[in-house]
C-alpha positions, -999 to 999 in steps of 0.1 A, spaced: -391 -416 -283 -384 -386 -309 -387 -398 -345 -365 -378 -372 -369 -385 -407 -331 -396 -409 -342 -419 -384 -370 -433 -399 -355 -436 -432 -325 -450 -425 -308 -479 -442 -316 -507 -412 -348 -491 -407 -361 -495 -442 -346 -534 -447 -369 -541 -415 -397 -524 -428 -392 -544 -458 -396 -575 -441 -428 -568 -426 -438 -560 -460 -423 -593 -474 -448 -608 -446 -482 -609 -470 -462 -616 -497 -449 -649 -487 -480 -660 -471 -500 -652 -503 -473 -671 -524 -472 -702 -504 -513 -705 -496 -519 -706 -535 -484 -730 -542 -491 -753 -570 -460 -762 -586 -425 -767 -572 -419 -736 -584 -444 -714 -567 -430 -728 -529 -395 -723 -542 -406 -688 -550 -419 -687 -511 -389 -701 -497 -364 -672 -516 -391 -645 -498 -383 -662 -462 -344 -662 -478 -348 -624 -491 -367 -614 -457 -335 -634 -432 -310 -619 -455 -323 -586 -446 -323 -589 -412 -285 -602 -415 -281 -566 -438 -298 -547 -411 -281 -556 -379 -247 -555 -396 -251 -521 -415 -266 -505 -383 -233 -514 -364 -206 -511 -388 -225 -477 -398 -235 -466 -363 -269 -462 -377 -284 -481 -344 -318 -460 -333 -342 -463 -307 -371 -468 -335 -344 -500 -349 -341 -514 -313 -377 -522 -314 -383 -525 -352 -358 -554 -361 -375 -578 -332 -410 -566 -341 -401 -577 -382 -384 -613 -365 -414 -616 -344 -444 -610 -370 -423 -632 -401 -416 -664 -374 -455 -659 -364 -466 -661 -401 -442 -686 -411 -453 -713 -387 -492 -699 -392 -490 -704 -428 -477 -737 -429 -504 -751 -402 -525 -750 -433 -505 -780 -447 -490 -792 -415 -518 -796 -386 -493 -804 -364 -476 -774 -367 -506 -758 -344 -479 -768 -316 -449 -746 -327 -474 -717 -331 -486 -716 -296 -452 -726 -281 -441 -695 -303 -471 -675 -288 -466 -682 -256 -428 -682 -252 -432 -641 -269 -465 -632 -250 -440 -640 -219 -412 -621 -231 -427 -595 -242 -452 -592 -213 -422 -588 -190 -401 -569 -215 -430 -539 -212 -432 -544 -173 -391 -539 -172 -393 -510 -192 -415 -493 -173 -392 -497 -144 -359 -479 -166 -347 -511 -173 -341 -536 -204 -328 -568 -223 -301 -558 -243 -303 -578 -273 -310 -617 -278 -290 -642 -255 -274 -670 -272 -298 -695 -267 -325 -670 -280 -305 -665 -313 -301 -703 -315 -337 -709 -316 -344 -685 -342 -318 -699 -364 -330 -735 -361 -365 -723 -363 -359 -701 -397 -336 -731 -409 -363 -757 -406 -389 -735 -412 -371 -730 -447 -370 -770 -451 -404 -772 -445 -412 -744 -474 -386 -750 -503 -398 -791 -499 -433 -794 -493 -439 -833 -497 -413 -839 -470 -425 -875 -456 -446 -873 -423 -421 -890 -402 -393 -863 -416 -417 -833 -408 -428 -845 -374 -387 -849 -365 -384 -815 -375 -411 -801 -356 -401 -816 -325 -366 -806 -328 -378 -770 -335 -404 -772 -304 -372 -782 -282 -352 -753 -290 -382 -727 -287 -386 -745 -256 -348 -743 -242 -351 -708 -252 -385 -700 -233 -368 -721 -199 -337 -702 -200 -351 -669 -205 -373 -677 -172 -343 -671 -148 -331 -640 -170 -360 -622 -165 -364 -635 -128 -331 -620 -121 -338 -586 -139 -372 -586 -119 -352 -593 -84 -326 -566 -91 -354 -538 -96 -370 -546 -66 -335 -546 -46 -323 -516 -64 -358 -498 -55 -356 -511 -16 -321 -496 -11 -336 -464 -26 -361 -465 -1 -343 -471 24 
């Protein structure tokens, strides 16, 4: 992949490398939270950082300003901000331990096949639905848990396990995606052969 500076500085490009800036920010603001106000600061950095990622996607279409270095940018920003999120806040919810390795695991696996079907020439074009579902629920209750952080136990275990189920939906579904992408390499390279 050739990088040009119009690339590199373009307007989608920047917002996503703003969000991976955002990144320390948050977590610094949130670990030292004292006052309501300090996690409501946090929670408008998690706002600022998924209001970006709206601006970037959109602008990039509407602008044709999509570029290879975007294409793996954007999920790299997603990917690093859900990771800290749910990180940071095992520091006031133990339980939260549970998302983070369900989130770990679930990207290890896509990403661990994403690199193996690249090598081949091929790729996943974009979230599926239920991949973009679980983000939202994830950000949207990862939110809940920042902006209010003396939500009662019984509240914050409801909403970890609703978040767990939809990172898990996502994770099962994705299985027979890849499965399939896998199966038609293979084929494609056997009639090759043959």
């Amino acid at each position: 992949m050739k990088l040009n500076k119009q690339e590199v500085f373009s307007v989608p490009n920047i917002l996503s490398f703003v969000r991976i800036l955002l990144i320390p920010i948050f977590m610094l603001f949130y670990l030292t939270a004292k006052t309501p106000v300090d996690y409501y600061i946090a929670a408008s950095i998690i706002l600022i950082s998924g209001l970006t990622d709206m601006a970037d996607g959109l602008i990039a279409r509407k602008f044709h300003m999509i570029t290879e270095l975007g294409k793996a940018l954007d999920p790299i920003a997603d990917k690093l901000t859900q990771a800290a999120i749910v990180f940071t806040l095992i520091f006031r919810y133990p339980a939260m331990v549970f998302l983070f390795l369900l989130l770990a695991v679930k990207e290890i696996f896509m990403g661990v096949n994403g690199l193996i079907l690249l090598k081949k020439g091929k790729k996943l074009d974009g979230a599926m639905w239920f991949g973009k579902l679980s983000t939202a629920v994830l950000y949207g209750v990862m939110f809940i848990f920042i902006a209010v952080p003396t939500l009662p136990p019984l509240i914050a275990n409801a909403l970890m396990i609703v978040t767990g189920f939809f990172l898990a939906l996502s994770f099962i579904l994705y299985i027979p995606v890849f499965a399939g992408m896998h199966k038609a390499g293979k084929e494609k390279t056997q009639s090759e052969k043959a």
